[in-house]
C-alpha positions as CSV (number, residue, x, y, z in Angstrom):
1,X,0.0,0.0,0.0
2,X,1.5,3.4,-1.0
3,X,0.5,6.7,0.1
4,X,-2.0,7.2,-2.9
5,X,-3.7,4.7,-1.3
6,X,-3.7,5.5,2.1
7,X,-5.1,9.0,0.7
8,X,-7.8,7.4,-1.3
9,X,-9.0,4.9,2.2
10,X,-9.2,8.5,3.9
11,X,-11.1,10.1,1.5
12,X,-13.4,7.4,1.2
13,X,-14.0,6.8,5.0
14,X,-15.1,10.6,5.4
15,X,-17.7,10.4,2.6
16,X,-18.9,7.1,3.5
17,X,-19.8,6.9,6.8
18,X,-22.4,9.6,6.5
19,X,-24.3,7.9,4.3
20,X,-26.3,4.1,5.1
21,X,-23.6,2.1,2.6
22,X,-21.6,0.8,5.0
23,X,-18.4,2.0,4.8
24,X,-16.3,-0.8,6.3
25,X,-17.7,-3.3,3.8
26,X,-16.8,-0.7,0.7
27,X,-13.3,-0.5,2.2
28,X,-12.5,-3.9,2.6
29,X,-13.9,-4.4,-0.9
30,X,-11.7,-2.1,-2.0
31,X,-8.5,-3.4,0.0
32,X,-9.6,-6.8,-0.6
33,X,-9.8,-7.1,-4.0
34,X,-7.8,-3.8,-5.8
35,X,-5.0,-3.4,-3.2
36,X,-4.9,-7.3,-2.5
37,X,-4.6,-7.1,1.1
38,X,-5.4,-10.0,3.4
39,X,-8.7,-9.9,4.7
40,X,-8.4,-9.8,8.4
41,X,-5.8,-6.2,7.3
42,X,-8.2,-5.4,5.1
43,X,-11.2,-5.6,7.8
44,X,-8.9,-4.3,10.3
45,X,-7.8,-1.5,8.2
46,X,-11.5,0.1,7.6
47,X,-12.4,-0.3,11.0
48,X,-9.4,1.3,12.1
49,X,-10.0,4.5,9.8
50,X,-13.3,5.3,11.2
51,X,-11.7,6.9,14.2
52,X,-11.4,10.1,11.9
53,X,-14.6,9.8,11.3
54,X,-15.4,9.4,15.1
55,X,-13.3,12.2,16.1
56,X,-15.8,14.3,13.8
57,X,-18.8,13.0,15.5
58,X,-17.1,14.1,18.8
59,X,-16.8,17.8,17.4
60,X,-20.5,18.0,15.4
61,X,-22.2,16.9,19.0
62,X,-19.7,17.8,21.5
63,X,-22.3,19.7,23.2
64,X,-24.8,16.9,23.3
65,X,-22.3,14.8,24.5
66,X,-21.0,17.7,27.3
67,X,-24.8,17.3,28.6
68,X,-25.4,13.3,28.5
69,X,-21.8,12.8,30.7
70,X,-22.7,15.4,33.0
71,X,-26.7,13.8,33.6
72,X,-25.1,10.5,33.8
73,X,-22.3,11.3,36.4
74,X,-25.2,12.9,38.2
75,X,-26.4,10.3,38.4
76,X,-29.7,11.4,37.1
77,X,-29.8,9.9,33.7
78,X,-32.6,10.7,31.3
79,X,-34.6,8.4,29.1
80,X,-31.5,9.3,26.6
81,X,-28.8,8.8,28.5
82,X,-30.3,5.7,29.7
83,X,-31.0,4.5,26.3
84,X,-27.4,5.3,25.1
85,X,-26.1,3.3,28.1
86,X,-28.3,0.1,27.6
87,X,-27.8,0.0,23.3
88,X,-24.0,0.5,24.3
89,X,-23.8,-2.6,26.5
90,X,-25.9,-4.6,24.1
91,X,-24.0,-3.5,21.3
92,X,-20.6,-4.7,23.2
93,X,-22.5,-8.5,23.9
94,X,-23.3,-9.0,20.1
95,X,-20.1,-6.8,18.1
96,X,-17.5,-8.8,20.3
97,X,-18.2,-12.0,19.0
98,X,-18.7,-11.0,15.8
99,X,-15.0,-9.5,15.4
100,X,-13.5,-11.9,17.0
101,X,-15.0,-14.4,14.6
102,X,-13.9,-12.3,11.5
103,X,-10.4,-11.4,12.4
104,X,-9.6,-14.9,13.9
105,X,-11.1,-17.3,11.4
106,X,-12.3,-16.0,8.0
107,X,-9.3,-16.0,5.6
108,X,-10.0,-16.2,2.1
109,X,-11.8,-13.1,0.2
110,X,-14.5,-15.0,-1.4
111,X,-16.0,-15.7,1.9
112,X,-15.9,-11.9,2.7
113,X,-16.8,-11.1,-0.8
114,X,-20.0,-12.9,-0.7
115,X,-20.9,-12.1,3.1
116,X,-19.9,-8.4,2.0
117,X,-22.5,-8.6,-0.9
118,X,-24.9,-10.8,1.3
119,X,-25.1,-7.9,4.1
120,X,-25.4,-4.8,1.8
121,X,-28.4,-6.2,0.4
122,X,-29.9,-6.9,3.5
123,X,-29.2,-3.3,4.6
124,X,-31.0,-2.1,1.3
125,X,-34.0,-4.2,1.7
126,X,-34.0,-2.9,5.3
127,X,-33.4,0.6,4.6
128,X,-36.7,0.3,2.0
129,X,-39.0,-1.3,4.5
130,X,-38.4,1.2,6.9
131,X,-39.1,4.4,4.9
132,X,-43.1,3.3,4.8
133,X,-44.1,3.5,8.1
134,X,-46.0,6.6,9.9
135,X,-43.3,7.3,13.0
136,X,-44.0,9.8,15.5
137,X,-43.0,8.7,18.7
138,X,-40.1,10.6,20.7
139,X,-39.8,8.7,23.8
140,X,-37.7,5.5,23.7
141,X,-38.0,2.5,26.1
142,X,-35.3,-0.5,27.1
143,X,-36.9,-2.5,24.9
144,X,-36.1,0.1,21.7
145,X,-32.3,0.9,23.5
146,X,-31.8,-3.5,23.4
147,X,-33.4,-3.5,19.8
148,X,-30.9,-0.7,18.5
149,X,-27.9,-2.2,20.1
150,X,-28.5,-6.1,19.0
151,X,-28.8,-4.1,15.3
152,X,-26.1,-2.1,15.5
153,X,-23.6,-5.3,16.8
154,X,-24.7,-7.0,14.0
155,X,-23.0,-3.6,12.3
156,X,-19.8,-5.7,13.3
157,X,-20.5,-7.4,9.5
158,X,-18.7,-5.5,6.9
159,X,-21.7,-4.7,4.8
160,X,-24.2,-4.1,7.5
161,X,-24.3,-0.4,7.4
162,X,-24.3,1.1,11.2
163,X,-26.3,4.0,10.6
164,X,-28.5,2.0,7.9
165,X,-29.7,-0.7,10.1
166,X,-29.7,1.5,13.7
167,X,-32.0,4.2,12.1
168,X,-34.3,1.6,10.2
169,X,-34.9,-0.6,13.3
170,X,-36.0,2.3,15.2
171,X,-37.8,3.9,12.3
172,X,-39.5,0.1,12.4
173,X,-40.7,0.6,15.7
174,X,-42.3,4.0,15.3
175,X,-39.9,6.5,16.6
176,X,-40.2,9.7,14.7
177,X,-37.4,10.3,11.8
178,X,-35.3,12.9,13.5
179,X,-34.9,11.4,16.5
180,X,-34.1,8.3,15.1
181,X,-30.9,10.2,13.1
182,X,-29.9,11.7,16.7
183,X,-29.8,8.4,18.4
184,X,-28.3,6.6,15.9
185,X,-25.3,8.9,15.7
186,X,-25.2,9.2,19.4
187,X,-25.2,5.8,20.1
188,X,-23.0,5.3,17.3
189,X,-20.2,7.5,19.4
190,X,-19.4,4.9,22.0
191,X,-19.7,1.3,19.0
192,X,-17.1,3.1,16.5
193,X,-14.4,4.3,19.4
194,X,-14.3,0.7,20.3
195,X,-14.4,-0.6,17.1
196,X,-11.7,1.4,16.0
197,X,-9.3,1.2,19.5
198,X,-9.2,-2.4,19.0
199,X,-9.0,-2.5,15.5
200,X,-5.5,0.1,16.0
201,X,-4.7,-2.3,18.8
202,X,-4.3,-5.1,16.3
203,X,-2.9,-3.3,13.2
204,X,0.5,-2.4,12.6
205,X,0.9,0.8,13.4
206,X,2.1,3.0,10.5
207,X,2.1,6.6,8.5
208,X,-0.2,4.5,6.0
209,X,-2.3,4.4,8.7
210,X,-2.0,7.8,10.1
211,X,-2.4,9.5,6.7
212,X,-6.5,7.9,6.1
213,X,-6.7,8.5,9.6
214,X,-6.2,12.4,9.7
215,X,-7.5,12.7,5.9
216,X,-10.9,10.8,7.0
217,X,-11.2,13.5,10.1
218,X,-11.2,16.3,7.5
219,X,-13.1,14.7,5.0
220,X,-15.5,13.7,7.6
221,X,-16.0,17.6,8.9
222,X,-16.3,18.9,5.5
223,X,-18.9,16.5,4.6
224,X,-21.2,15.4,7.5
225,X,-23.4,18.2,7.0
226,X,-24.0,18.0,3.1
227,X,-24.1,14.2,3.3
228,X,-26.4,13.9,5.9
229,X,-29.1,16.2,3.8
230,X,-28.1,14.0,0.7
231,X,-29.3,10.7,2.8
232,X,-32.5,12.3,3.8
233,X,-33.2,13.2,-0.4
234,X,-32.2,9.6,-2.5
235,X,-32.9,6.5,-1.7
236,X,-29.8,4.3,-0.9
237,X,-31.0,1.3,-0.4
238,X,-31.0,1.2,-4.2
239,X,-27.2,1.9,-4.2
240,X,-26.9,-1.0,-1.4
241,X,-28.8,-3.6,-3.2
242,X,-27.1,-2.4,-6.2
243,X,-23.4,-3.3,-5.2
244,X,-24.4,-5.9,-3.4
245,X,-25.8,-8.0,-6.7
246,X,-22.5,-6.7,-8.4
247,X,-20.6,-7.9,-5.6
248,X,-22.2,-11.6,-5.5
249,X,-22.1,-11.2,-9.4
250,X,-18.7,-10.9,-9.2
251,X,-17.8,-14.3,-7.5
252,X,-19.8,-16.4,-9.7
253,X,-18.3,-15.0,-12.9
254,X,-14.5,-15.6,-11.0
């Protein structure tokens, strides 16, 4: 990997994760197959990157995220804080396994091809059923907090978009749109530093590394804003059922 392609993985990560594509699963398909990494470097790789990308989350709501430490070392958390807390955990139960599986067993790239292809399809189907329901609740529940986190530990899956399958499962369950996007980035705060610590804790550290990082954190900033209203206008689950046909395509043609 040179740093042409370091720059690219940055670039990529920034625009990416701000839309319901799943931006580890385009990355490892990209490292995978056009930069012929192994899989569990290419898997660790775009999980390491998103930490840009989190550092940019930490900026755009710092002042949400001021307020929910503050209630919850209070002691006094809110129906928010507590929801945050509970999809957390839950997350942590179902991710774990999930990564360890991945970067300890799965080897060859047609497996992670075909899961890849697999789980972005089942993110766009997802992403379609939940833009026809009426949603106007505000208020969430333990049982929407352990919903969100067994969806987004399933997010683990390269191909299972985090934002994708978090907002549609609480779309699914009625909670009014913008509320749903709040949580899902909130909650998303606590899943991607983890992700991405242990992901660097694993990976060679290097300046390949260091360059996506940095260039995903101001790709990230620049484009959260622009990106996020561009997810709210198209539909996407066309663009994930689309690569994920070309992706399965792909494998039965090789």
């Amino acid at each position: 990997m040179n740093i042409l392609h370091s720059l690219i993985i940055g670039v990529l990560q920034g625009l990416l994760e701000w839309i319901p594509v799943s931006s580890s699963g385009q990355l490892t398909l990209f490292i995978v197959n056009l930069l012929s990494l192994n899989v569990k470097e290419a898997y660790l790789y775009s999980l390491a990157v998103h930490m840009g990308s989190l550092i940019a989350l930490l900026v755009k709501f710092r002042d949400e995220i001021v307020n929910i430490l503050l209630n919850t070392l209070r002691l006094n958390p809110g129906s928010e804080e507590k929801f945050l807390i509970i999809s957390t955990a839950i997350t942590g139960v179902v991710g774990m396994p999930i990564y360890i599986f991945l970067t300890d067993v799965i080897k060859g790239g047609a497996f992670i091809n075909g899961l890849i292809g697999f789980s972005l399809l089942v993110t766009g189907f997802l992403i379609k059923k939940a833009g026809k329901g009426l949603n106007t609740l505000k208020e969430v529940t333990i049982f929407h907090a352990v919903m969100a986190g067994i969806a987004q530990g399933f997010s683990a899956i390269p191909g299972i978009s985090r934002s994708g399958i978090t907002v549609s499962i609480l779309l699914l369950m009625g909670i009014e749109q913008g509320r749903a996007l709040r949580l899902s980035f909130l909650m998303g705060i606590p899943a991607l530093m983890g992700a991405s610590l242990m992901a660097l804790l694993n990976l060679t550290l290097s300046y390949q590394v260091l360059i996506s990082l940095i260039l995903s954190f101001m790709v990230s900033m620049l484009s959260i804003d622009f990106l996020l209203k561009l997810a709210s206008w198209l539909s996407f689950y066309k663009f994930c059922i689309l690569f994920g046909l070309l992706t399965l395509l792909s494998l039965l043609i090789s």
